[in-house]
C-alpha positions as CSV (number, residue, x, y, z in Angstrom):
1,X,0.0,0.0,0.0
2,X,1.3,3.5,-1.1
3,X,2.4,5.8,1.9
4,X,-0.4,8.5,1.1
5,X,-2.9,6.2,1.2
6,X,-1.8,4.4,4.4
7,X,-1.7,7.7,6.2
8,X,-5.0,9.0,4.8
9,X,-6.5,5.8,6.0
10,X,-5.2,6.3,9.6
11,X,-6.4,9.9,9.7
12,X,-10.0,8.7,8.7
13,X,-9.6,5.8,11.4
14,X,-8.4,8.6,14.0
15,X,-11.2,11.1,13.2
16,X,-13.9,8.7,13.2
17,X,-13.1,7.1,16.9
18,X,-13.2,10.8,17.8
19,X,-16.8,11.2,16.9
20,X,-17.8,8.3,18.4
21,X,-18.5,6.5,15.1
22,X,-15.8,4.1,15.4
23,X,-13.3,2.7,18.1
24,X,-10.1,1.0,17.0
25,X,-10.5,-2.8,17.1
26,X,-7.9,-4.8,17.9
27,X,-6.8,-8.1,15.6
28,X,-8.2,-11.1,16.9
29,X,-5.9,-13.1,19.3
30,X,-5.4,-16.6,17.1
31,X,-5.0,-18.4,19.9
32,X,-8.2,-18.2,23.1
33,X,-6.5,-20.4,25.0
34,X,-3.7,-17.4,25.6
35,X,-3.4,-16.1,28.9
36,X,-5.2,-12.4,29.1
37,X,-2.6,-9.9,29.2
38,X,-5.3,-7.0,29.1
39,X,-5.0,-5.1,32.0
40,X,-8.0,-6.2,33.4
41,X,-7.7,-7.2,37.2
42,X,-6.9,-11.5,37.2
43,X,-8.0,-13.1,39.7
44,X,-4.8,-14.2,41.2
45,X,-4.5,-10.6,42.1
46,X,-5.6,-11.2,45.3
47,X,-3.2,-13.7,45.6
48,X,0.4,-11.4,45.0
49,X,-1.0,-9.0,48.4
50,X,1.8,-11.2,50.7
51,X,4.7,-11.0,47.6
52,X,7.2,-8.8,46.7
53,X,7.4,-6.9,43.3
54,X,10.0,-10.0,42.0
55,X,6.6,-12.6,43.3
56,X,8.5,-14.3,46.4
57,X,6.4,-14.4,49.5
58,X,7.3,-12.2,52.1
59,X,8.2,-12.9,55.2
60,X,4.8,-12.3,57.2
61,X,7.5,-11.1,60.0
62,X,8.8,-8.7,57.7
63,X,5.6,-7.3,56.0
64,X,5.5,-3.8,57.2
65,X,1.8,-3.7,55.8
66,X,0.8,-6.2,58.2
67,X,0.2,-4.9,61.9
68,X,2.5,-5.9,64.2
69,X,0.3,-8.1,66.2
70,X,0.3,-10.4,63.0
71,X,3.9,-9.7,62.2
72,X,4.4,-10.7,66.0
73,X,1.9,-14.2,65.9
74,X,4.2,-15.0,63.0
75,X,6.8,-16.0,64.8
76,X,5.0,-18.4,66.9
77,X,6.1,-21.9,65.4
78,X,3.1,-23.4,63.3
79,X,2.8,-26.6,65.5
80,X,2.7,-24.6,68.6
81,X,-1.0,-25.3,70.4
82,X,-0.4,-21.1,71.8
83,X,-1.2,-20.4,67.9
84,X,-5.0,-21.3,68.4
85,X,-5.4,-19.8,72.0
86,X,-7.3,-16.2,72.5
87,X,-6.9,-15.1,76.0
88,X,-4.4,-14.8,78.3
89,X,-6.5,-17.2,80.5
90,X,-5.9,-20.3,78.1
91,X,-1.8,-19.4,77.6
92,X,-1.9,-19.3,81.5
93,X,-3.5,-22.9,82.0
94,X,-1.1,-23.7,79.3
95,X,2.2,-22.3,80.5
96,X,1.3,-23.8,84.3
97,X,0.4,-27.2,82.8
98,X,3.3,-27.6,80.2
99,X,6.9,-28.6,80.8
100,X,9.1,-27.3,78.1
101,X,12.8,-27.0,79.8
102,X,13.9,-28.3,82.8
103,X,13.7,-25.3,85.0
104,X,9.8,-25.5,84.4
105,X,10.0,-28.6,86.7
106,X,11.7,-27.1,89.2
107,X,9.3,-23.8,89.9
108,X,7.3,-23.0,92.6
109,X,5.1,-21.4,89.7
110,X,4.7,-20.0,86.6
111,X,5.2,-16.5,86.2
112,X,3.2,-15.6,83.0
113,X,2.3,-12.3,83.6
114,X,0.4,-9.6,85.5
115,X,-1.5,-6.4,84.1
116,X,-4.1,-4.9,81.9
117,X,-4.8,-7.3,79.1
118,X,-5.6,-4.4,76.8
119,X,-2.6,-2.4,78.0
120,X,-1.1,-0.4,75.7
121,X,2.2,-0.3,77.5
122,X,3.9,-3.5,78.2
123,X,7.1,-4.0,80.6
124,X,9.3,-7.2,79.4
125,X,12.0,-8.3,82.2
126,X,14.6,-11.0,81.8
127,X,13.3,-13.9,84.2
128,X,11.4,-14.4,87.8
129,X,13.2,-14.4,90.9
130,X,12.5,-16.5,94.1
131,X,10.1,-14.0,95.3
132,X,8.3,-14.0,91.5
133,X,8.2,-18.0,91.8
134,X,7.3,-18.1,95.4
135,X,3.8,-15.7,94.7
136,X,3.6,-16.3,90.9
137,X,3.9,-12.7,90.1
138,X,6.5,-10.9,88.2
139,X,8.4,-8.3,90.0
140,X,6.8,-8.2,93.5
141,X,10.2,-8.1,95.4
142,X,12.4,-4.7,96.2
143,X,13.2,-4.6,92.6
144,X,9.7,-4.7,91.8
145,X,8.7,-2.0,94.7
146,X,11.3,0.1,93.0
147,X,9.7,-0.2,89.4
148,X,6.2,0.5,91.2
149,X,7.9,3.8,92.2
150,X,9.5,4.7,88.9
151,X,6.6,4.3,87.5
152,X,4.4,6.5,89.9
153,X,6.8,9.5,88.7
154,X,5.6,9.2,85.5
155,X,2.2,8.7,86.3
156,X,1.4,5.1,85.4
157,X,-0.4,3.0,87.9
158,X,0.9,-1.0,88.0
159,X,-2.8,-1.6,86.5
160,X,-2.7,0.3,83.6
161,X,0.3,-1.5,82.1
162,X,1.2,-5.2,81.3
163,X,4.4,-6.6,83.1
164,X,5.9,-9.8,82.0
165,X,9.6,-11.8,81.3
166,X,11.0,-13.7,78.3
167,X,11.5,-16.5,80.9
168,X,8.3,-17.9,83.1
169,X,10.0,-19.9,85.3
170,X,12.6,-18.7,87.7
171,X,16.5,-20.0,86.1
172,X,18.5,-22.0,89.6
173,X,20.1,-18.9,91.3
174,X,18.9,-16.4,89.2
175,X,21.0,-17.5,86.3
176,X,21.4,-16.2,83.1
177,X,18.6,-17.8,80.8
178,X,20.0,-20.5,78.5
179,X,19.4,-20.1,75.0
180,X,17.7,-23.2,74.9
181,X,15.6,-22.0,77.7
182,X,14.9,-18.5,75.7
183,X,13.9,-20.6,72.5
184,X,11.3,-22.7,74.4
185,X,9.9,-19.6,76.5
186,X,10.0,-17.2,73.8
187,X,6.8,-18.1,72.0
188,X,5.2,-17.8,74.8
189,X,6.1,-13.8,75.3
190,X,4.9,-13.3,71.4
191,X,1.4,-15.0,72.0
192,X,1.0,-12.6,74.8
193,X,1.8,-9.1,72.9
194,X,0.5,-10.9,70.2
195,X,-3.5,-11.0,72.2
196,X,-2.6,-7.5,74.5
197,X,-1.6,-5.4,70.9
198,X,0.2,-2.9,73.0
199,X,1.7,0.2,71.4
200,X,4.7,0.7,73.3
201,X,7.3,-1.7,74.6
202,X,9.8,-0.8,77.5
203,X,12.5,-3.7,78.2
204,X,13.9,-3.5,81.4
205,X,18.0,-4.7,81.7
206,X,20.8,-5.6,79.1
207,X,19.3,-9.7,78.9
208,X,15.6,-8.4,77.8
209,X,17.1,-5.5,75.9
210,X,19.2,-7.9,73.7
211,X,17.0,-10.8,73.6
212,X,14.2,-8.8,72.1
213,X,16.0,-6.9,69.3
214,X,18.1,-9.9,68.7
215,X,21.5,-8.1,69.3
216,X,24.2,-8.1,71.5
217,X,24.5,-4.9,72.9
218,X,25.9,-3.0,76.2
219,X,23.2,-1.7,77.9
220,X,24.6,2.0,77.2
221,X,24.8,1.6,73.6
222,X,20.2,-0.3,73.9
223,X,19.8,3.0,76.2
224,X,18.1,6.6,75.3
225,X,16.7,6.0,72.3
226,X,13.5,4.0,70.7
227,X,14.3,0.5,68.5
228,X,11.5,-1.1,66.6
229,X,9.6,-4.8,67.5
230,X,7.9,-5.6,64.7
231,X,6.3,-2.0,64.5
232,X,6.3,-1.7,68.1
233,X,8.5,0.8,69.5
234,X,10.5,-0.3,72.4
235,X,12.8,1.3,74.9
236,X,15.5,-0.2,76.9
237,X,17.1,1.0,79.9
238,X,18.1,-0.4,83.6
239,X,16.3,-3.1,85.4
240,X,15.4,-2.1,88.9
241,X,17.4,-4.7,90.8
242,X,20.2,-2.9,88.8
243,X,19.3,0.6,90.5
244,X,19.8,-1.0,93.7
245,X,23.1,-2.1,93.6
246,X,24.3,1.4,91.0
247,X,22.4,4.1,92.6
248,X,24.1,6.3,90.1
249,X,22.3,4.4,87.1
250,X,18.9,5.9,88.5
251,X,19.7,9.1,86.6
252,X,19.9,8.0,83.3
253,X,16.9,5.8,84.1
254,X,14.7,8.7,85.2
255,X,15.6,9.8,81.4
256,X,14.7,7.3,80.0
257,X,11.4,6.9,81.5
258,X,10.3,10.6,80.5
259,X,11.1,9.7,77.0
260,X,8.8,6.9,77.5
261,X,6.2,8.7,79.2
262,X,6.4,11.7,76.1
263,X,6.2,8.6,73.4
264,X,3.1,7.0,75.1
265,X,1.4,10.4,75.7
266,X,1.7,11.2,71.6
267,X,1.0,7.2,70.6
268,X,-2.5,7.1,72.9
269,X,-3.7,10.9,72.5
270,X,-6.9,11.4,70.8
């Protein structure tokens, strides 16, 4: 076809689908069996919501669309029976029923927690002490009295809040957990947030601090500034039993604790 008449023809084409009298037609597709490439919505669309641009699944851990009660559930192994739970009640029963590491058969009691179930702060400690086992309450010895205090001066009340440990049964001595004893326990700490959906995390000593953001850090260098739990942000700074021994640590503690109070303030306002 001649040149003119191949751009005469596509000038008619063009001025007609402007009217309205015609709209370009595409050629047939030869084969129906094709896969649509229009850009019509597939119905596997649904399915790419959990996958990267590059299709691989994302981590559920990792999906910063996800809320971090999900991200946090995620980490809960699949076979775990705290997956299908939904109160703190039956993880409770659970924990007090279940031996996972030795030192569970050796408690006085579990220790799984004590608090406002819908708190929105939540205080995560490394382990119970003989005083925790003995009642079955975290932090009800002098360290605890102390944290009851330190928390008074920034206006929180031991109900409003959520207090827990990594560990729920009290290590021989007051031992450093063992990692085998963090790996068992830890699940149990994830269902937990996991059901409370708190907004703010404060971990209290270098063990908790470093157990929770997976690092291995002096407590100086976790100190005075806000990390991120799965879309939870979490402070570190002294435990109280700590502040006994170091009374000069009870500064930098008392500034940490304002920050704290400032970041829950702007996180629950309205």
């Amino acid at each position: 076809m001649n040149n003119w008449i191949r751009q005469a023809r596509n000038a008619l084409e063009f001025e007609r689908a402007l009217t309205g009298d015609l709209l370009p037609i595409a050629p047939a597709d030869p084969d129906p069996e094709r896969a649509n490439t229009s850009n019509e919505p597939d119905a596997s669309d649904d399915d790419m919501a959990n996958h990267d641009l590059f299709g691989n699944q994302i981590d559920p851990t990792q999906d910063v669309t996800l809320p971090p009660a999900e991200r946090i559930a995620a980490l809960i192994p699949e076979d775990s029976p705290l997956c299908s739970m939904t109160s703190l009640d039956q993880v409770e029963q659970w924990v007090k029923e279940t031996i996972l590491v030795p030192i569970d058969e050796e408690r006085t009691n579990a220790v799984l927690g004590v608090g406002n179930p819908q708190a929105d702060l939540v205080i995560i400690g490394e382990a119970p002490g003989a005083n925790e086992d003995k009642q079955g309450e975290p932090f009800v010895g002098r360290a605890g009295q102390l944290l009851d205090k330190i928390l008074a001066a920034i206006n929180f009340d031991r109900s409003e809040i959520y207090i827990t440990n990594i560990l729920k049964s009290r290590p021989p001595n007051n031992r450093d957990p063992l990692a085998a004893e963090v790996e068992a326990h830890a699940p149990i700490l994830y269902k937990q947030l996991s059901l409370i959906q708190p907004k703010l995390l404060l971990c209290v000593g270098k063990t908790a601090g470093n157990t929770m953001l997976d690092r291995s850090s002096s407590l100086g260098a976790l100190r005075d500034t806000f990390h991120d739990f799965y879309g939870i942000p979490t402070m570190v700074t002294y435990h109280p039993a700590a502040l006994l021994r170091n009374p000069q640590w009870k500064r930098p503690t008392w500034e940490d604790v304002q920050l704290l109070r400032t970041r829950y303030d702007e996180l629950t306002a309205g």
